[in-house]
C-alpha positions as CSV (number, residue, x, y, z in Angstrom):
1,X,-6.2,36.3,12.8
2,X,-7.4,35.6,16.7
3,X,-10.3,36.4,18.1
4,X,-11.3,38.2,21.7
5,X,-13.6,36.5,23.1
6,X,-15.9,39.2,25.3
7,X,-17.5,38.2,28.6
8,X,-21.3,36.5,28.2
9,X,-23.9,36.5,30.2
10,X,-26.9,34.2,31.0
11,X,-25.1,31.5,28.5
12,X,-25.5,33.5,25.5
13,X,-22.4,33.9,23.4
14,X,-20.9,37.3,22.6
15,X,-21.5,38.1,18.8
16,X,-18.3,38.5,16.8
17,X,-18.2,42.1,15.3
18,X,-16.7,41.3,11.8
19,X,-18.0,37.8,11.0
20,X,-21.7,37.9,12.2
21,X,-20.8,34.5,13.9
22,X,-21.1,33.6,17.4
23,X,-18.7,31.8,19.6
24,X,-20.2,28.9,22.0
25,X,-20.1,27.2,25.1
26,X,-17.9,23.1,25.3
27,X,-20.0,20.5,27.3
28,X,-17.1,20.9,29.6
29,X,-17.6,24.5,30.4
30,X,-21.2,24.1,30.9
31,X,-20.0,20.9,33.5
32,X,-18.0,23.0,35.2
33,X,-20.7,26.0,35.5
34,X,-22.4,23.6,36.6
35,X,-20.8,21.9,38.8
36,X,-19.5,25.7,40.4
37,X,-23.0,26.8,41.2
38,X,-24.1,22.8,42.6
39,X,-21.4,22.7,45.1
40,X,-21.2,26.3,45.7
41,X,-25.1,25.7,47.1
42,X,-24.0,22.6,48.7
43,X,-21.4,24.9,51.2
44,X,-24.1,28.0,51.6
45,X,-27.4,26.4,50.7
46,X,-27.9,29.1,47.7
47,X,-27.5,29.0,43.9
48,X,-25.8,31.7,42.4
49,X,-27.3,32.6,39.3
50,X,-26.0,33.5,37.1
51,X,-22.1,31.6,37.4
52,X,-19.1,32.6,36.2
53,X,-16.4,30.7,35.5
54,X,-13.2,31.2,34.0
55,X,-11.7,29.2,30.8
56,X,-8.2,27.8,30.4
57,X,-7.5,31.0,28.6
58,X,-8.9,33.9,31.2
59,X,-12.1,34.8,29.6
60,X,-15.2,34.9,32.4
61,X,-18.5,33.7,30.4
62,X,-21.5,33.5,32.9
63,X,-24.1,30.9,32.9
64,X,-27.8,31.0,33.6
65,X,-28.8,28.1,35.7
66,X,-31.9,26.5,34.1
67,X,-32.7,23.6,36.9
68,X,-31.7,23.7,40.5
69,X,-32.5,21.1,43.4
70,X,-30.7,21.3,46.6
71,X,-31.2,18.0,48.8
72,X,-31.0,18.2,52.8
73,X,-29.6,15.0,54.4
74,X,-31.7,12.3,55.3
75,X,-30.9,8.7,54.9
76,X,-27.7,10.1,52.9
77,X,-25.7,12.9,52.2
78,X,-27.0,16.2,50.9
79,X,-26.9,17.1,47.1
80,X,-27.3,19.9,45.0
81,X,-27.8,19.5,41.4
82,X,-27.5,22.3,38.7
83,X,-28.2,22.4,35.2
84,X,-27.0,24.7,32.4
85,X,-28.5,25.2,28.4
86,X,-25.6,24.9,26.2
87,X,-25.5,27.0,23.7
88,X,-23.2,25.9,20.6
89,X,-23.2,29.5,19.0
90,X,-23.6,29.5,15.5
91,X,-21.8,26.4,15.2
92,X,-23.6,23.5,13.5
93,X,-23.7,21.2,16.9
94,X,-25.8,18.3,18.0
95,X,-25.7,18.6,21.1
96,X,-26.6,22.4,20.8
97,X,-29.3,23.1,23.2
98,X,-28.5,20.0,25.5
99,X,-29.1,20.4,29.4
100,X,-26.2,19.7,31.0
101,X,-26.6,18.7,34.4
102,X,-24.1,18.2,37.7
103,X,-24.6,16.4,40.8
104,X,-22.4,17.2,43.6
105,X,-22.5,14.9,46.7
106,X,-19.8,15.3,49.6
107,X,-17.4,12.5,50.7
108,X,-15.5,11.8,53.2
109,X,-12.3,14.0,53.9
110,X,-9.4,13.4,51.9
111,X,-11.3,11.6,48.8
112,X,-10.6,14.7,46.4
113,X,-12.7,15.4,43.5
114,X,-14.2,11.8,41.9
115,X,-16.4,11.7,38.7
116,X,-19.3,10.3,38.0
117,X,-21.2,9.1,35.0
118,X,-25.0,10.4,35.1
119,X,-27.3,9.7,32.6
120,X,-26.9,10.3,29.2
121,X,-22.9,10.4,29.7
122,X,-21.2,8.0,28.1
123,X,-18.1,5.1,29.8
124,X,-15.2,4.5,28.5
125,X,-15.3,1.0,27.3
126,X,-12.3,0.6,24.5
127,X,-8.5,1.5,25.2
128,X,-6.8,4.3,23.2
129,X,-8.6,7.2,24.9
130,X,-6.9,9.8,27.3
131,X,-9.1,8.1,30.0
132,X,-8.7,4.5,31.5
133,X,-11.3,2.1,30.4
134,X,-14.4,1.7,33.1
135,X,-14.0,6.0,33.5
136,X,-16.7,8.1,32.8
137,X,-16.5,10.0,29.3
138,X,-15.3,13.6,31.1
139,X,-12.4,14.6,29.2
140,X,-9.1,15.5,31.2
141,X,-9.4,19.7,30.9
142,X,-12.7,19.4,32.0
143,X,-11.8,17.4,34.8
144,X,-9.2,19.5,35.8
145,X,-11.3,22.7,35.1
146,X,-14.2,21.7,37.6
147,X,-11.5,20.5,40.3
148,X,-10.1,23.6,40.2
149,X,-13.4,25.5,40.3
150,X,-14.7,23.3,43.2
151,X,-10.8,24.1,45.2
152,X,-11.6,27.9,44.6
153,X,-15.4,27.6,46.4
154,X,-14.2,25.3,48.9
155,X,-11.4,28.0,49.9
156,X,-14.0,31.1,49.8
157,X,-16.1,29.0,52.1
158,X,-13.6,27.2,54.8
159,X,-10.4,29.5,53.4
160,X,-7.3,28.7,52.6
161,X,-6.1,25.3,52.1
162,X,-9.6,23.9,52.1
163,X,-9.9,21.3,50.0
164,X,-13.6,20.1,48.1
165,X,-14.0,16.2,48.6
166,X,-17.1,15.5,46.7
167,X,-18.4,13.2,43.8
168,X,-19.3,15.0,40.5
169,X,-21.8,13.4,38.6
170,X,-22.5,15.3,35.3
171,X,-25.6,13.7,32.9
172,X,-27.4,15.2,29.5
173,X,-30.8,14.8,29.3
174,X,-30.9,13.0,26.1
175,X,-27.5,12.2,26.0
176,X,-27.4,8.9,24.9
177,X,-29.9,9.5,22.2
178,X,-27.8,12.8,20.9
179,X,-24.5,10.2,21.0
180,X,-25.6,8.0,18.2
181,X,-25.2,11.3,15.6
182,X,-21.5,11.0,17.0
183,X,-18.2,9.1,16.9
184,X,-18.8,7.7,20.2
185,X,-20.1,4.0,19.7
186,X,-17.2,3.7,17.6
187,X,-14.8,5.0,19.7
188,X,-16.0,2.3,22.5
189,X,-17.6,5.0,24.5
190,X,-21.4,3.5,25.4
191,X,-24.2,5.5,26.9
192,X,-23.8,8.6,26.0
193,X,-22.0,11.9,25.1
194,X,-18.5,12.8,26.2
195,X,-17.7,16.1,28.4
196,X,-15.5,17.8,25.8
197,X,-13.3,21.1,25.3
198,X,-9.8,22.4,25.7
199,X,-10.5,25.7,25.8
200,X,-14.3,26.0,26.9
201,X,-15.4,28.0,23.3
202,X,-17.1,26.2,20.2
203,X,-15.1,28.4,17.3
204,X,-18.2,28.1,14.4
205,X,-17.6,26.0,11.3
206,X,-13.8,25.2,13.0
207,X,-15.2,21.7,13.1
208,X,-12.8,20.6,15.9
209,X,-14.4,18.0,17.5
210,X,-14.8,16.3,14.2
211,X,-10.9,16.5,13.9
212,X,-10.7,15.5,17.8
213,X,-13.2,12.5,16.8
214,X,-10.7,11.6,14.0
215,X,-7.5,11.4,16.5
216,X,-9.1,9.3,18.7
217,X,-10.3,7.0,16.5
218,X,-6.4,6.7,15.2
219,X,-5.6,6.0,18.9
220,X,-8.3,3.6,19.3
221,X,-7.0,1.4,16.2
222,X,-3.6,1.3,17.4
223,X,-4.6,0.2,20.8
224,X,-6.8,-2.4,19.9
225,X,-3.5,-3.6,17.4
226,X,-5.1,-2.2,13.6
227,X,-2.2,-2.0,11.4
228,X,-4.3,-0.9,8.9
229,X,-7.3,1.9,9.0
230,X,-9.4,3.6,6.1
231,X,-9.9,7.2,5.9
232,X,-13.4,7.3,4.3
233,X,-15.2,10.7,3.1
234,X,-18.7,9.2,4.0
235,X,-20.6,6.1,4.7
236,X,-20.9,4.9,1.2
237,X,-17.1,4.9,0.7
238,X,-16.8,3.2,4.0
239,X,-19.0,0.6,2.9
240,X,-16.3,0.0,-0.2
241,X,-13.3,0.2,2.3
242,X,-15.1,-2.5,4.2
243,X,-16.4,-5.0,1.2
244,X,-12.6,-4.6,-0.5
245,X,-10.8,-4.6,2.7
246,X,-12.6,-6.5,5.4
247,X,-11.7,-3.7,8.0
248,X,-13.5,-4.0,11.5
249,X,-15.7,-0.7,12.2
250,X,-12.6,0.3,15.1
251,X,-10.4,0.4,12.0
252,X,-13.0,3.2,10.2
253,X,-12.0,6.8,10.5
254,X,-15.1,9.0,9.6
255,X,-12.9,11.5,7.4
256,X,-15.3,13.6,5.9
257,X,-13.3,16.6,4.3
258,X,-10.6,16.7,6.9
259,X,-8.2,14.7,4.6
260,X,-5.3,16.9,6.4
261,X,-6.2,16.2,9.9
262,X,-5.7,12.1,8.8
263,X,-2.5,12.3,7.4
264,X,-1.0,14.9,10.1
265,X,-1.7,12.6,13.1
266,X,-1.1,9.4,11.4
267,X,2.4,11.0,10.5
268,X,3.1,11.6,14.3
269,X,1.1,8.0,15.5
270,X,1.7,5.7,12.4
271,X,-0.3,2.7,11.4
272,X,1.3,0.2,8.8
273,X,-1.3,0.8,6.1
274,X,-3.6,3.9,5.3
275,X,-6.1,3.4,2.9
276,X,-8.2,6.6,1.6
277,X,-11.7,6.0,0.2
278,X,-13.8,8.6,-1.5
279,X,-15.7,10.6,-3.8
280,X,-13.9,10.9,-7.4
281,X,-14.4,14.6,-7.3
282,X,-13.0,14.8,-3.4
283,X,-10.3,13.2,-4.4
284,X,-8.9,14.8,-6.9
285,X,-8.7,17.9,-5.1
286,X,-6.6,15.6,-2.4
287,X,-4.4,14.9,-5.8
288,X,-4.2,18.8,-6.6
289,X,-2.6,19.3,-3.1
290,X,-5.8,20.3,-1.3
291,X,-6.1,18.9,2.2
292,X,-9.6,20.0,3.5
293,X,-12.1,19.2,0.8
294,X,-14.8,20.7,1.8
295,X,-16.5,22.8,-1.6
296,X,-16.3,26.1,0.1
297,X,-12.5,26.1,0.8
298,X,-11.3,24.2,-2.5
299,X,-13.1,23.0,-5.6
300,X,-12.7,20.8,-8.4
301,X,-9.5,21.6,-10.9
302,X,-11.1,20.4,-14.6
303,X,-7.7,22.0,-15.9
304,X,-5.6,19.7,-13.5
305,X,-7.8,16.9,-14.2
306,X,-7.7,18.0,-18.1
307,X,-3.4,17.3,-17.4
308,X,-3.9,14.5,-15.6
309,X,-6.2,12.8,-19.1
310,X,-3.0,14.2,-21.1
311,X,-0.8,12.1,-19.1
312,X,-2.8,8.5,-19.6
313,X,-2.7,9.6,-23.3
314,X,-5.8,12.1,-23.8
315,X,-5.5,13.9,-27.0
316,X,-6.4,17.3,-27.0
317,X,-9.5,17.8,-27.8
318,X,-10.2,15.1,-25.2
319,X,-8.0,17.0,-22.9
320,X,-10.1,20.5,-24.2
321,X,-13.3,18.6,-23.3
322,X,-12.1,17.5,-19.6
323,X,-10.8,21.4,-18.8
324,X,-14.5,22.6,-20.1
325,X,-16.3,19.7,-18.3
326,X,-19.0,21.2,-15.6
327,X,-18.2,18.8,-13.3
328,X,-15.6,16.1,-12.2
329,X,-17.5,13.4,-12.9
330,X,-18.3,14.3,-16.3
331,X,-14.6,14.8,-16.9
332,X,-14.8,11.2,-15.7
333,X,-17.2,10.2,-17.7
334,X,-15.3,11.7,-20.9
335,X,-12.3,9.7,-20.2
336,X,-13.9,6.5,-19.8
337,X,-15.8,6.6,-22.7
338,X,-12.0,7.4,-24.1
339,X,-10.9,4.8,-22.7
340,X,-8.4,7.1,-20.5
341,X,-8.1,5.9,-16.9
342,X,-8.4,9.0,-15.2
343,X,-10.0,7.7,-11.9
344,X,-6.7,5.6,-12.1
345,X,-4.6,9.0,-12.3
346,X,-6.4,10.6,-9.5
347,X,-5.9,8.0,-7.4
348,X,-2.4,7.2,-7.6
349,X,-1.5,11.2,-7.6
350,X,-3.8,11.3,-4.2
351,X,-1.8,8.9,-3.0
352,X,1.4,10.4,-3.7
353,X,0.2,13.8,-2.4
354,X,-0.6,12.1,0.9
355,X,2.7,10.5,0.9
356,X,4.3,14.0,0.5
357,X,2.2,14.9,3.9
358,X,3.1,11.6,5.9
359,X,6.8,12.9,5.4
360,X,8.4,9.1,5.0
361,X,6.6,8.1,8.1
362,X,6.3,4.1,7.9
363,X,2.5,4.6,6.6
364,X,1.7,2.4,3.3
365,X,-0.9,4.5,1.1
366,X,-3.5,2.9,-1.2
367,X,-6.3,4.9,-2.5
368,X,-10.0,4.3,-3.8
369,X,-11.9,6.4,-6.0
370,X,-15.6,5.7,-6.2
371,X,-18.7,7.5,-7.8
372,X,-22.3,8.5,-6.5
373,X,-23.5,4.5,-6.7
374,X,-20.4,3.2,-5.0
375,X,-18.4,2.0,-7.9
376,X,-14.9,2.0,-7.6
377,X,-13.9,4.0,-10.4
378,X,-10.4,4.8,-9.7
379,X,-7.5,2.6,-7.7
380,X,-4.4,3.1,-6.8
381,X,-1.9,0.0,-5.4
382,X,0.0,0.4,-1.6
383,X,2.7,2.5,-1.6
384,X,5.0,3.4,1.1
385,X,7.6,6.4,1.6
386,X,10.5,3.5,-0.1
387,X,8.2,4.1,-3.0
C-alpha cells in the first residue's frame, strides 16, 4: 500500500496515521534545503527560514535552518553558508541528527552549477560508482535536485532565463567519523559520508540504503575486474569467506538479511562466482525460499529442516526430534550427533534456491554454512545454472 507523504515543517517529519512511524529527510534533501536558503541569501542578502523545497515526487517538506553565515566580499567572492538537522524519522539511521551544511560561492558566468566536497563528505576514489572517480560523494538526484533548486532562485531573482553559476560545497559535521559505521571505505569513497536519496524520504525500517550499499558494492567488484564476490550475513561469516576464499575486502558484500536484494542485481550485473556465507539458521530460511532473513519477516522451519534430516537418511524419531527442536541449531546439533549432514542439506538447497532467483544468469553458486564460533558447519560445492 503507498503512503502520502503530508507537508513538514521546521524539518520534522509528518507522523504516519496508521503505523505510528515517521517518514524522514535523505542527506540529499537536506543539501538541497540547504543549498536553496544559502544561495537564495547570496542573491537578496536574507535567509529564508524556514525553506521549502520540493522532492522528485511533488511533496513540499520545509526545513528549519539551524546555522547561517552570509560573507560580504573582500579579498574573494561573497558566501553564504546554510545548515539543516536531519532528521531520519523513525528510521534506525546513523547519520540521523547530522548537520548538514552548504556553501555557495558565485563563479564566473557560464560555469553552471559545480560541486564541492566540504568536510566530512566523502571523494570518490574507486570506479563502479554513478560518479567519476576524483568527484565528490553527491549522488546524481541530488545533484540534479539542488541545480534545479538554485535555476528556480536565480530566475525569481534576475527572471527568466537566468541561470545560477556557483560552486556548491555541502560538508557534515562529523561526517567522516559517522562514515566508518558505513559501506563507504569499502566502496572507495574516503572522507566522509555520501549525499544520498532518490526521492528525498527515509521510508522507516525499508532499509534502502543498505540495499543501495549492496548494488554498489556489486558494481564496484565488477569494475575493479572480481569475478567472484561473497555475500556474507555478518562480519564473522566474512571472516570465513575471506580465510576459505582469499577474497579482497572490494569483493565483500555486507549482506546482512537482504539475501534477495544480492541475487536480484547480480542476476541483471553477473559476476562469474557468488559465494553466500552465513548463519546456519539464516540460511536455511534462504533454502525454504525466504529471501529477506531478517527474524521479524521469516523464521526458522524445524518441520522443513525436520524433511531435509529425512532426506540424508534421518529416521523418524530423529526427524520428530528436529521438527520439535527450539532452535535451528539444536536441530543441528541433533543431526550431527546422528551423524546426518544437515548443514550439508541446507547448504546445497540454499544454493539451489538462489540459483532459482539468478534465473540461469551466468552466476556460479557455492554456499557456507557456519555456526555462532565461525565453524563451517555446512558446505555446498559451485554450481551454475548448467547444473
Amino acid at each position: 500500500m503507498g503512503e502520502t507523504q503530508p507537508k513538514a515543517t521546521g524539518g520534522r517529519s509528518a507522523q504516519l496515521a496508521h503505523t505510528g512511524l515517521r517518514h524522514g529527510w535523505t542527506t540529499g534533501a537536506c543539501a538541497t534545503a540547504a543549498s536553496t536558503a544559502a544561495y537564495t541569501a547570496l542573491l537578496r542578502g536574507e535567509f529564508p527560514d524556514p525553506v521549502t523545497i520540493t522532492l522528485p515526487k511533488g511533496q513540499t517538506p520545509s526545513f528549519a535552518l539551524a546555522v547561517e553565515e552570509l560573507t560580504a566580499a573582500g579579498a574573494g567572492p561573497a558566501t553564504a553558508m546554510a545548515g539543516v538537522v536531519k532528521d531520519a524519522g523513525d528510521d534506525p539511521d546513523v547519520t540521523h541528527g547530522a548537520l548538514v551544511r552548504a556553501t555557495v560561492r558565485a563563479l564566473p558566468a557560464g560555469s553552471g552549477v559545480v560541486f564541492a566536497a566540504g568536510p566530512g563528505v566523502g571523494t570518490v576514489t574507486r570506479p563502479g560508482l554513478p560518479l567519476d572517480v576524483g568527484e565528490p560523494a553527491i549522488n546524481p538526484v541530488p545533484r540534479q535536485m539542488i541545480r534545479e533548486h538554485l535555476a528556480r532562485v536565480a530566475e525569481a531573482h534576475a527572471g527568466s532565463g537566468a541561470t545560477a553559476d556557483v560552486e556548491v560545497e555541502v560538508s557534515v559535521d562529523h561526517g567522516e567519523e559517522i562514515a566508518r559505521s558505513t559501506w563507504n571505505p569499502r566502496l572507495g569513497i574516503l572522507g566522509g559520508l555520501s549525499i544520498l536519496g532518490t526521492t528525498g524520504i527515509v521510508v522507516p525500517y525499508s532499509c534502502s540504503a543498505w540495499i543501495d550499499s549492496i548494488r554498489r558494492g556489486v558494481d564496484v567488484a565488477r569494475a575493479a575486474g572480481r569475478r567472484h564476490v561473497a555475500g556474507c550475513t555478518g562480519s564473522t561469516s566474512e571472516k570465513v569467506a575471506v580465510a576459505l576464499h582469499h577474497l579482497p575486502e572490494d569483493a565483500l558484500l555486507d549482506m546482512g538479511d537482504f539475501a534477495g536484494a544480492v541475487l536480484k542485481y547480480i542476476r541483471r550485473h553477473p559476476v562469474d562466482r557468488l559465494t553466500i556465507c552465513g548463519g546456519f539458521a539464516k540460511l536455511s530460511k534462504l533454502a525454504a525460499g525466504h529471501l529477506d532473513l531478517h527474524s521479524a519477516r521469516s523464521q526458522v522451519d524445524k518441520g522443513f529442516l525436520a524433511e531435509l534430516a529425512r532426506q540424508g537418511g534421518a529416521d523418524e524419531a530423529l526427524a520428530e526430534a528436529v521438527a520439535g527442536a527450539n532452535t535451528g541449531l539444536a536441530a543441528l546439533q541433533l543431526c550431527a550427533a546422528a551423524g546426518v549432514p544437515l548443514g550439508d542439506l541446507v547448504a546445497a538447497t540454499a544454493r539451489d534456491a538462489s540459483l532459482g532467483v539468478l534465473r540461469g544468469a551466468p552466476v556460479a553458486v557455492d554456499v557456507i554454512c557456519i555456526d555462532r564460533a565461525g565453524l563451517v558447519v555446512g558446505r555446498a560445492e559451485p554450481r551454475g545454472p548448467g547444473g
